[in-house]
C-alpha positions as YAML, in Angstrom:
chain: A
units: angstrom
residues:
- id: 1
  name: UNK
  ca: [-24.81, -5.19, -12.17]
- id: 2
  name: UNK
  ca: [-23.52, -1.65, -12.62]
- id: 3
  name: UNK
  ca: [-21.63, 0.40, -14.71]
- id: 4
  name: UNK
  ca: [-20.93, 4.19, -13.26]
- id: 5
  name: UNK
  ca: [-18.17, 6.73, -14.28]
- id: 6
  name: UNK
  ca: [-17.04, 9.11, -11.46]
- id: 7
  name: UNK
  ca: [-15.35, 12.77, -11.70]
- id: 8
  name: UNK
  ca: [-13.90, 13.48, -7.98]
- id: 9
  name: UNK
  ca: [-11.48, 15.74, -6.54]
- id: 10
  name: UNK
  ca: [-10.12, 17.11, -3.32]
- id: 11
  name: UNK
  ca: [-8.74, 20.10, -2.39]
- id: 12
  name: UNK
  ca: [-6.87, 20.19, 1.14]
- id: 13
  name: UNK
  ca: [-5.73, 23.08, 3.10]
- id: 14
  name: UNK
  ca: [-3.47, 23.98, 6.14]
- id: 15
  name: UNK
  ca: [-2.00, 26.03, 8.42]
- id: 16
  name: UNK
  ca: [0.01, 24.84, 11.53]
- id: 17
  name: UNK
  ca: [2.36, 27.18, 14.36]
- id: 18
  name: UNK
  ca: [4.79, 26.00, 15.91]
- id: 19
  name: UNK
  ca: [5.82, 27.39, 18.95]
- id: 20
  name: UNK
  ca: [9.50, 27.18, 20.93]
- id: 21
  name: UNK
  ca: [8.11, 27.94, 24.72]
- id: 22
  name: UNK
  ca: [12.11, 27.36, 26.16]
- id: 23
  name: UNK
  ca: [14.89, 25.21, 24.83]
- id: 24
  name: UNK
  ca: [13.30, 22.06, 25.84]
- id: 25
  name: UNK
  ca: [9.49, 22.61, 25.12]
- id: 26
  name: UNK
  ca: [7.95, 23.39, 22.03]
- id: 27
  name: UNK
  ca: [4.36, 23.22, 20.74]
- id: 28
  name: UNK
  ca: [2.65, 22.79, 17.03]
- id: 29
  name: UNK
  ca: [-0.78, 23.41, 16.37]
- id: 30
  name: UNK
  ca: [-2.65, 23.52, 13.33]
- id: 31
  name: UNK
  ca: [-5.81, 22.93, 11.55]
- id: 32
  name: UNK
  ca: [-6.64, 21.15, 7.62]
- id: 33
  name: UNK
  ca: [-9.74, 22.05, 5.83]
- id: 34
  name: UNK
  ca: [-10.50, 19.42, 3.39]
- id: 35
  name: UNK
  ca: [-12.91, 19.79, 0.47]
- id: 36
  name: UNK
  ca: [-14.24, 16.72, -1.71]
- id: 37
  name: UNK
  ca: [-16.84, 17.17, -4.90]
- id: 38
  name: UNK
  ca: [-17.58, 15.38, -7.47]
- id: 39
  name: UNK
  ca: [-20.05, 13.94, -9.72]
- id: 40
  name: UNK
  ca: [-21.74, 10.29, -10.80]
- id: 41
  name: UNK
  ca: [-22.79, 9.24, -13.85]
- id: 42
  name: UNK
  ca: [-24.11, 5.87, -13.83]
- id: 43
  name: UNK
  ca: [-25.99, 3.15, -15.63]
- id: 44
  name: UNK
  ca: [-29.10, 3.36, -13.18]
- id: 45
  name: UNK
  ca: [-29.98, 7.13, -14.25]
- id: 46
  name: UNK
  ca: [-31.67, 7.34, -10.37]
- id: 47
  name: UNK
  ca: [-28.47, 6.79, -8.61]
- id: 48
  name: UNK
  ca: [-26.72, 9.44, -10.66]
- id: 49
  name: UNK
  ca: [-26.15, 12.93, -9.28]
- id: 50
  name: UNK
  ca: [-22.95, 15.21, -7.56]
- id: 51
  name: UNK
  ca: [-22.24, 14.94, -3.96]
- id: 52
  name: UNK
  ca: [-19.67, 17.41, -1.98]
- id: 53
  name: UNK
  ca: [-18.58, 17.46, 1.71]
- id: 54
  name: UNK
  ca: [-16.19, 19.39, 3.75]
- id: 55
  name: UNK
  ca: [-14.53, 19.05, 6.97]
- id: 56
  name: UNK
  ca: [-12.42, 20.87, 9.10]
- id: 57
  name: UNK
  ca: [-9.30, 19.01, 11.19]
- id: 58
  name: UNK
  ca: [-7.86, 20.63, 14.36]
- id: 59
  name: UNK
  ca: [-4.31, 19.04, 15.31]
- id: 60
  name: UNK
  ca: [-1.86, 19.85, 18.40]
- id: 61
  name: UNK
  ca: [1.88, 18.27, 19.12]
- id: 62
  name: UNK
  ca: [3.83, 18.57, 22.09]
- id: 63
  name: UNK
  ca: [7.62, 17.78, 22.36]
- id: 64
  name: UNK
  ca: [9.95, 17.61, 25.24]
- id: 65
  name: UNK
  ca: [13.72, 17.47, 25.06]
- id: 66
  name: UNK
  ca: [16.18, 16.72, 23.65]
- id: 67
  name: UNK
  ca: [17.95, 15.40, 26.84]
- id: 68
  name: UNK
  ca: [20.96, 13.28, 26.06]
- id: 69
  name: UNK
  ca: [19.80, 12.97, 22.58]
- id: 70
  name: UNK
  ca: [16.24, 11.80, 23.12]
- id: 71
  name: UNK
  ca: [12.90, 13.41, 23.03]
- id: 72
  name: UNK
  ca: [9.49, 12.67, 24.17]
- id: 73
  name: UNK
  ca: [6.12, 14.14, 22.00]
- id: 74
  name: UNK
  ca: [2.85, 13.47, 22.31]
- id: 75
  name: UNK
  ca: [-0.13, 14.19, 19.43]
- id: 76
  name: UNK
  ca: [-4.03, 14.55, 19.31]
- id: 77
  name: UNK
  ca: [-6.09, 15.78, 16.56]
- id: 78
  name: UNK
  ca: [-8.92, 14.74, 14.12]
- id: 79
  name: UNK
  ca: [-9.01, 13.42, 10.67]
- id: 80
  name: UNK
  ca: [-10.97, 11.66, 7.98]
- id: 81
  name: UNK
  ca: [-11.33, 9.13, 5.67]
- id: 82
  name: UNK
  ca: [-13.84, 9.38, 2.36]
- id: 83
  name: UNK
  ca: [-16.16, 6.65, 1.38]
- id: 84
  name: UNK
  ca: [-17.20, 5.80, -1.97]
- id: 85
  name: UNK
  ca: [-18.65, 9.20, -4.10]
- id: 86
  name: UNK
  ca: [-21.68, 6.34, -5.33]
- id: 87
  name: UNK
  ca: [-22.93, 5.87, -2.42]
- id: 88
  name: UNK
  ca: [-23.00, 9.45, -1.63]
- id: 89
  name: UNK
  ca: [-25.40, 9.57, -4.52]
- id: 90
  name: UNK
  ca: [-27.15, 6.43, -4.43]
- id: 91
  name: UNK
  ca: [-30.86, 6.26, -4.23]
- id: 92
  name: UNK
  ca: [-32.28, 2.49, -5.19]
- id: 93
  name: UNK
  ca: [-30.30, -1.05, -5.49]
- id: 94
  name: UNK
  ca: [-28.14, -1.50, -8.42]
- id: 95
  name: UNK
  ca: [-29.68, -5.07, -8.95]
- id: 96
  name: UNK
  ca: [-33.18, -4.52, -8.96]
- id: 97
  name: UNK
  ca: [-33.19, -0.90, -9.88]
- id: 98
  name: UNK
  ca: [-36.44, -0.79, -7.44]
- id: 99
  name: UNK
  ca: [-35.57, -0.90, -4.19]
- id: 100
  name: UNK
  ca: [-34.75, 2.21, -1.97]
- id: 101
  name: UNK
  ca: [-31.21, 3.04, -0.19]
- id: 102
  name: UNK
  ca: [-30.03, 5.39, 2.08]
- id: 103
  name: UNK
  ca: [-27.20, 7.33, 1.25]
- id: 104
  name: UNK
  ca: [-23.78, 7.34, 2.95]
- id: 105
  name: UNK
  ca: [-21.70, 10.50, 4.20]
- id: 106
  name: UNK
  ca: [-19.05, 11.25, 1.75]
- id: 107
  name: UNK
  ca: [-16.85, 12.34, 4.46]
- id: 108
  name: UNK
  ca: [-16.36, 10.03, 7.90]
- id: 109
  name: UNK
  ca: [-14.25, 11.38, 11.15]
- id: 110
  name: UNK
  ca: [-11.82, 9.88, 12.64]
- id: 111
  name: UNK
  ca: [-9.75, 10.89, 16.09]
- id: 112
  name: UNK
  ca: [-6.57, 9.80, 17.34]
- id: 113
  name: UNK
  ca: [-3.70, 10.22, 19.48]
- id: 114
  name: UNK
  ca: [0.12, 9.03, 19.95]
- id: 115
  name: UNK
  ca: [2.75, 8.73, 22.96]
- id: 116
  name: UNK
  ca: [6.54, 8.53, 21.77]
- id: 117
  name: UNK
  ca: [9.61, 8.80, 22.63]
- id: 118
  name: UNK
  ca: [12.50, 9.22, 19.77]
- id: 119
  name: UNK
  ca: [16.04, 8.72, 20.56]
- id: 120
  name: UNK
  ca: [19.62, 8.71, 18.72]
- id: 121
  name: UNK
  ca: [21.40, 6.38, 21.19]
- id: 122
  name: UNK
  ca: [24.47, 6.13, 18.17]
- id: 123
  name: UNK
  ca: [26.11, 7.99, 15.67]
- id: 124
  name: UNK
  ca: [23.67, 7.96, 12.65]
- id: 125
  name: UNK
  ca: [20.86, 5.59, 14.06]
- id: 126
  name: UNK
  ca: [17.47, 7.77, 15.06]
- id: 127
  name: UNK
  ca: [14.60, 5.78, 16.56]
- id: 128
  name: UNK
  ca: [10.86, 6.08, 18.08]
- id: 129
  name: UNK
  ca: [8.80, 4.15, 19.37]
- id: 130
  name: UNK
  ca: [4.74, 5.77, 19.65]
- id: 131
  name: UNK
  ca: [2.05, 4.02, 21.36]
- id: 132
  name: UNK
  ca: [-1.41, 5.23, 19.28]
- id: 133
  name: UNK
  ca: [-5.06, 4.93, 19.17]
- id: 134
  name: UNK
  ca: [-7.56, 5.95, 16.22]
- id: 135
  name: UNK
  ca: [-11.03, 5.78, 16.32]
- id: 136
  name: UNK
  ca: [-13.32, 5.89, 13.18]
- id: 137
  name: UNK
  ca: [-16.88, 6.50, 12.97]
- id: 138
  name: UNK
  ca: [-17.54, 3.75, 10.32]
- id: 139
  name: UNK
  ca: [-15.22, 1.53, 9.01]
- id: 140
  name: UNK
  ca: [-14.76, 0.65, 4.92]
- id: 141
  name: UNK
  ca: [-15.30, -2.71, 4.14]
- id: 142
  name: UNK
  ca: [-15.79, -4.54, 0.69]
- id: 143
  name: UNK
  ca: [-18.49, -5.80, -0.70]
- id: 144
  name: UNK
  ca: [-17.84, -8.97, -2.90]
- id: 145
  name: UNK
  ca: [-21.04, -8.40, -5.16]
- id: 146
  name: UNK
  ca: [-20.79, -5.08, -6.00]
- id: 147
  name: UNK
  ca: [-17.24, -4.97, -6.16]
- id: 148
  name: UNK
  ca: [-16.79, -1.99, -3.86]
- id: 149
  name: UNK
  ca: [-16.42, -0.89, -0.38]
- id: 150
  name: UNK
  ca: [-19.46, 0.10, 2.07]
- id: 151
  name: UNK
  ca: [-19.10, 2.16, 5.67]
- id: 152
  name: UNK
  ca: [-19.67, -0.59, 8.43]
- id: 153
  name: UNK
  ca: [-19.23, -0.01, 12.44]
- id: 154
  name: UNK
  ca: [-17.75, 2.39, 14.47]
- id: 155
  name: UNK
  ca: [-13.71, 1.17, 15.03]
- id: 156
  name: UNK
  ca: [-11.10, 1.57, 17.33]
- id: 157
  name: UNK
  ca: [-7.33, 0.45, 16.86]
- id: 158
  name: UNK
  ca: [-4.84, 0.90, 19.55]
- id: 159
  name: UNK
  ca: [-1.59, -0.48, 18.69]
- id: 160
  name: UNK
  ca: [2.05, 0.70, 18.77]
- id: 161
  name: UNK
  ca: [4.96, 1.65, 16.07]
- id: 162
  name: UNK
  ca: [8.85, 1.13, 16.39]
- id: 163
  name: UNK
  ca: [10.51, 2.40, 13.60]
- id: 164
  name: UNK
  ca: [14.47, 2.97, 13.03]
- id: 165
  name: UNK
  ca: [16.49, 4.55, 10.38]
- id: 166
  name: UNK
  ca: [20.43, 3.96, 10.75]
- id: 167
  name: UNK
  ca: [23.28, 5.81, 8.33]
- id: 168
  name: UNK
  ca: [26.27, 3.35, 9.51]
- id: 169
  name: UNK
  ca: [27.84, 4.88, 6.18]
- id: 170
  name: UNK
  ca: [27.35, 8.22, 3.99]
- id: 171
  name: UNK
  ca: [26.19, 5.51, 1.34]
- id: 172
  name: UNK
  ca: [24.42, 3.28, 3.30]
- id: 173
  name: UNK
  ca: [20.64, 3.62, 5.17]
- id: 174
  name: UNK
  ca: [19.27, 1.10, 6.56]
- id: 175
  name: UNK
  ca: [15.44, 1.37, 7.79]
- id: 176
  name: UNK
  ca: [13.25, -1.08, 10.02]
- id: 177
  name: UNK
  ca: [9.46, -0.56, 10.82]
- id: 178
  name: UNK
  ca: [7.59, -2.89, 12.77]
- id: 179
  name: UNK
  ca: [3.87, -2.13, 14.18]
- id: 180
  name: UNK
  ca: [1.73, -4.18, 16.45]
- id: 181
  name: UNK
  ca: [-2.48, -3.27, 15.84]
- id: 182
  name: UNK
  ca: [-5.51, -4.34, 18.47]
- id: 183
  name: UNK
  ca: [-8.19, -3.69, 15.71]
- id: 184
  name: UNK
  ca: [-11.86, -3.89, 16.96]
- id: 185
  name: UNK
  ca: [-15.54, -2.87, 16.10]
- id: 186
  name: UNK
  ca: [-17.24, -0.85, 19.28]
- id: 187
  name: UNK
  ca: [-20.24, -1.31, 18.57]
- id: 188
  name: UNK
  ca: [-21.98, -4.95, 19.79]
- id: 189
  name: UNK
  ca: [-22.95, -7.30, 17.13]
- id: 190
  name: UNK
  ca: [-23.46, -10.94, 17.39]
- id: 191
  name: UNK
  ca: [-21.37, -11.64, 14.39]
- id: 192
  name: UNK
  ca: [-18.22, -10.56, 16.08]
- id: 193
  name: UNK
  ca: [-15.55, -7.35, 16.53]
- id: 194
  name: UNK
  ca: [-12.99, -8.31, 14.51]
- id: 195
  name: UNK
  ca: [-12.14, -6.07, 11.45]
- id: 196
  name: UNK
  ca: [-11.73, -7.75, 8.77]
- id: 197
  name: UNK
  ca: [-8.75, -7.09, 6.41]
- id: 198
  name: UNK
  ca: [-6.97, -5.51, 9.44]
- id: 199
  name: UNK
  ca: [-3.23, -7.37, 10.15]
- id: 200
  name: UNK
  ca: [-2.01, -7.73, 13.82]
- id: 201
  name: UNK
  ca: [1.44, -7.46, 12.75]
- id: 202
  name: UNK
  ca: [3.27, -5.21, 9.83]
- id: 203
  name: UNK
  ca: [6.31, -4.64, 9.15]
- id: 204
  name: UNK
  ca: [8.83, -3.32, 6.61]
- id: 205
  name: UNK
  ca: [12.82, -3.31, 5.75]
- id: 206
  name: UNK
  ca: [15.43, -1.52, 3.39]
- id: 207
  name: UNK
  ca: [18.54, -1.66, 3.06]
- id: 208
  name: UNK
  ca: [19.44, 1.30, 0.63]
- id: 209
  name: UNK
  ca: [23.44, 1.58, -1.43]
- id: 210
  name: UNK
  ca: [24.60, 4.75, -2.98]
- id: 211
  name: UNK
  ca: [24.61, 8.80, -3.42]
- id: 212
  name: UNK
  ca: [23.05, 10.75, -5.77]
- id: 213
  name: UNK
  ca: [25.24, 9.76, -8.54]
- id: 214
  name: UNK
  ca: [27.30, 6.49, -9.75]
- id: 215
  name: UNK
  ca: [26.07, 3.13, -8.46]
- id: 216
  name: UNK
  ca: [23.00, 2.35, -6.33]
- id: 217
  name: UNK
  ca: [20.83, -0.48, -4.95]
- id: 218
  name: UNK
  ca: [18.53, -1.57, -2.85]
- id: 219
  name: UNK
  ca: [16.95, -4.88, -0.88]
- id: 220
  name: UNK
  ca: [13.68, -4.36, 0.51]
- id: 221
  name: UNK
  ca: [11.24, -6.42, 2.18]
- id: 222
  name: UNK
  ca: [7.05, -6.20, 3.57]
- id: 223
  name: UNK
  ca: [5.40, -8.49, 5.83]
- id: 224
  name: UNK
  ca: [1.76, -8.09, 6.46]
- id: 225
  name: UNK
  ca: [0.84, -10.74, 9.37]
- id: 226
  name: UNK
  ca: [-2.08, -13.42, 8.96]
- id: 227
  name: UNK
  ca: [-5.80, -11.26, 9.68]
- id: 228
  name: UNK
  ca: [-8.92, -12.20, 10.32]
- id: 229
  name: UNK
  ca: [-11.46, -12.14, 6.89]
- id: 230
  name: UNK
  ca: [-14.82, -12.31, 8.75]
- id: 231
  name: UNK
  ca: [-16.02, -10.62, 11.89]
- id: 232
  name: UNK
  ca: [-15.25, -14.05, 14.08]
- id: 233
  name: UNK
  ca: [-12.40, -14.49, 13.10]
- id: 234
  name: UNK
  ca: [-13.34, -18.10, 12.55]
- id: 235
  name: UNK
  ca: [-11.19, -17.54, 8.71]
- id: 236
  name: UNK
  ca: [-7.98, -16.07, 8.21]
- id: 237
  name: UNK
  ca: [-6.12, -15.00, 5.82]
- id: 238
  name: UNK
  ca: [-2.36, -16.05, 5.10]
- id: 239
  name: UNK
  ca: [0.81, -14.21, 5.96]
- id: 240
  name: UNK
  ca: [2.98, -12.60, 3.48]
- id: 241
  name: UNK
  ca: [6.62, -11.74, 2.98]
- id: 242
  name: UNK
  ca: [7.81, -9.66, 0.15]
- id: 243
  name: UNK
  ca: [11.09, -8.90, -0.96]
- id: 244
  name: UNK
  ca: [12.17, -6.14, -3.95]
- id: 245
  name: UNK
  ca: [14.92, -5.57, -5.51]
- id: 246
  name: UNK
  ca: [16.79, -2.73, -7.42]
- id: 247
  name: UNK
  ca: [20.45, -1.64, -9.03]
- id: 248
  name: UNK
  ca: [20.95, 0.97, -10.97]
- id: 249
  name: UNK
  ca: [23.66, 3.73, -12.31]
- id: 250
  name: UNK
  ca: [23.32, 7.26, -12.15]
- id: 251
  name: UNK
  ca: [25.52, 9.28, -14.70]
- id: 252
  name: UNK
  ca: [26.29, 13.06, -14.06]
- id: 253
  name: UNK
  ca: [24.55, 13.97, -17.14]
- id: 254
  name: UNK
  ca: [21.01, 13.22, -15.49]
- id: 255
  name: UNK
  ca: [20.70, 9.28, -17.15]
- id: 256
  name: UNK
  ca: [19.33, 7.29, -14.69]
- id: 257
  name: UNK
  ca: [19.66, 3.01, -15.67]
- id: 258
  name: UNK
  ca: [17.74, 0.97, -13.49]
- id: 259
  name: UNK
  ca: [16.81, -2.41, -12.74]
- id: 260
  name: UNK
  ca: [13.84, -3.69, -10.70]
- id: 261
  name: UNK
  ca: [13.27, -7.22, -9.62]
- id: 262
  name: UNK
  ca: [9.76, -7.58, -8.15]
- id: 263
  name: UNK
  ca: [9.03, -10.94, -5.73]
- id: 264
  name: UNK
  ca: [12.62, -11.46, -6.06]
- id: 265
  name: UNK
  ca: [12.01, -15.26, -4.62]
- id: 266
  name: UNK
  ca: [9.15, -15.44, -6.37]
- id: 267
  name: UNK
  ca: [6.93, -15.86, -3.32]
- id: 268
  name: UNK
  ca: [3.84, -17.77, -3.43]
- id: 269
  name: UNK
  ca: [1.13, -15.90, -1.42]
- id: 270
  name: UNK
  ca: [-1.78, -13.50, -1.44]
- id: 271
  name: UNK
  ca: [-1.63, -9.77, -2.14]
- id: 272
  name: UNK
  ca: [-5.24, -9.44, -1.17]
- id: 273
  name: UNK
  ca: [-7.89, -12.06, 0.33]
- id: 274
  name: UNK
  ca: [-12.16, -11.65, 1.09]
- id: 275
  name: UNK
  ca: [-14.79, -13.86, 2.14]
- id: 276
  name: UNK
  ca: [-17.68, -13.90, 1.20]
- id: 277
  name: UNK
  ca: [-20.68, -15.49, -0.74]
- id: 278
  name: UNK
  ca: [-20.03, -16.43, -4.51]
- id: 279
  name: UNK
  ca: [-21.76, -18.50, -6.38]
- id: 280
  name: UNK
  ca: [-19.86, -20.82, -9.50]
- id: 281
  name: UNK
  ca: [-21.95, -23.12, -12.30]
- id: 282
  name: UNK
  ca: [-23.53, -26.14, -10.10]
- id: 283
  name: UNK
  ca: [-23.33, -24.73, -6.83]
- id: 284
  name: UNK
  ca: [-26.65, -23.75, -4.80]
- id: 285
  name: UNK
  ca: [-28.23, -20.82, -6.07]
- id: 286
  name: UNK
  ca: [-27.83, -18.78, -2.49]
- id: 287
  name: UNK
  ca: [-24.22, -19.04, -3.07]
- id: 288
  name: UNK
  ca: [-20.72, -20.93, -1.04]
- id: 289
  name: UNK
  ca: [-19.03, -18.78, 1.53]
- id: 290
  name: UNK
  ca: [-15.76, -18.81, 0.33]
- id: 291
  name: UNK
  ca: [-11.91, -17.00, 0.06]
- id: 292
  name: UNK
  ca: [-11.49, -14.83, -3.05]
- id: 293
  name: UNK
  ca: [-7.77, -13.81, -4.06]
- id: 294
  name: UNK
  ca: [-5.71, -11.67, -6.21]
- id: 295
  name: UNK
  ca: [-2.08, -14.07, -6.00]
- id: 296
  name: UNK
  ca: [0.85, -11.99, -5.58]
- id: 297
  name: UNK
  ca: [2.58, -11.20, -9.16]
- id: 298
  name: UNK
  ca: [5.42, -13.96, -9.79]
- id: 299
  name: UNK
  ca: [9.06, -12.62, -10.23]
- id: 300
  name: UNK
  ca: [9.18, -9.79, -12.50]
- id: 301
  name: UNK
  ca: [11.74, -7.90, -14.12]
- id: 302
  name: UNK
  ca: [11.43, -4.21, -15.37]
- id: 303
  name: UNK
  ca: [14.24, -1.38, -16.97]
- id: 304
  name: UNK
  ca: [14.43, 1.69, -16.62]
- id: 305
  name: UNK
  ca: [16.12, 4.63, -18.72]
- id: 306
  name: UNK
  ca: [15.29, 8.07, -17.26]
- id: 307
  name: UNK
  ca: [16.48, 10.97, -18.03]
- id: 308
  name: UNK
  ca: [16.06, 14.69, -16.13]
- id: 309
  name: UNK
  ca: [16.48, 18.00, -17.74]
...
């Protein structure tokens, strides 16, 4: 339906104080400037063109502590995410080549905030746990048909994060991060506030061997929790569970020897999953609702012989 080529780029840039009011307050605060341009060259010579946007991102952190090795922070500020550069540029349907569209913003804000306290309660372990809530003006969501992502509703997710990195060894870290999301549209819509594509539960886990030369290896796992695919959450997708592998040798000469074992038990799930309507030879020409995957790549093996200079 289309074929475009796109030149973008981004240039971000910060400054951020930090301030130490006594020995158990300090303050940060700080401010991005981010710049995206770029340019569209597509099929449908009316939907071609160069869109740019700016925005500016204020930030502020407060800590408190440390008392008996823990510390409590709190941070606000505002941020962005970018939408697709074509529909910045857009200006009549892709299919027909006729029909008018309005543009999207190439930039969208977001705003957010975090509680946490972080804590050492042991030699070597350091963990925090943040309670958090982000807000988006429109939310990305893909479009099966044209194959790309379109701003939706306005979103909120409140959730919170728990994550733990422990040294029980000088050649041994081992790292858990588990995070809990309540993702809804704010907006009203009779088709529902779920987000779709966004997990209640994720969570991640390494286990990491060795220094920075001789042996080395790692075990690491990802589990994105089952999330709902339409806006009433009447589908879902599947859960998944991921684990990776790697050993390796690092000699003092720089040589690096590595292997990787990808889906290490060869796990039979989804990387990705949509609904929506598609339409295959002998079906009804308004199309079948339907889940469309990408698998998750079987067990894979991969060398590596670097070398630094």
């Amino acid at each position: 339906m289309r074929d475009d080529r796109v030149q973008e780029g981004n240039v971000g840039l910060w400054s951020d104080t930090t301030t130490r009011w006594t020995d158990w307050l300090r303050t940060t605060v700080g401010i991005r400037e981010d710049v995206f341009a770029g340019h569209v060259f597509s099929d449908t010579p009316q939907n071609s063109g160069s869109a740019q946007a700016s925005m500016a991102s204020p930030k502020a952190g407060l800590v408190l502590g440390p008392w008996y090795k823990t510390e409590f922070y709190a941070n606000a500020g505002y941020g962005l995410h970018s939408n697709d550069i074509r529909g910045a540029t857009i200006t009549v349907d892709p299919n027909d080549k006729v029909t008018p569209l309005d543009r999207v913003p190439l930039l969208v804000r977001s705003r957010g905030a975090e509680l946490g306290v972080r804590t050492k309660p042991i030699e070597g372990l350091t963990s925090s746990l943040a309670v958090f809530v982000l807000d988006f003006d429109s939310e990305l969501l893909f479009v099966g048909d044209a194959g790309t992502t379109e701003p939706s509703r306005p979103s909120r997710r409140v959730g919170v994060e728990w994550t733990n990195q422990y040294k029980p060894l000088p050649w041994m870290t081992v790292d858990l991060d588990v995070a809990h999301t309540h993702a809804r549209f704010t907006d009203f819509d009779p088709a529902g506030a779920r987000i779709p594509g966004a997990p209640v539960w994720v969570a991640s886990g390494a286990v990491t061997l060795g220094g920075d030369t001789g042996w080395f290896g790692a075990l690491k796992a990802r589990y994105f929790g089952p999330r709902p695919l339409i806006e009433d959450d009447s589908v879902r997708s599947r859960s998944s569970l991921i684990f990776n592998a790697r050993a390796g040798y690092n000699f003092d000469n720089g040589v690096r020897v590595q292997l990787d074992v990808l889906n290490l038990f060869n796990t039979q799930t989804n990387q990705i999953e949509y609904y929506y309507l598609s339409r295959l030879p002998g079906e009804p020409i308004e199309g079948v609702a339907d889940r469309h995957v990408h698998p998750a790549e079987p067990l894979a093996v991969r060398l590596t012989v670097a070398a630094r200079f």
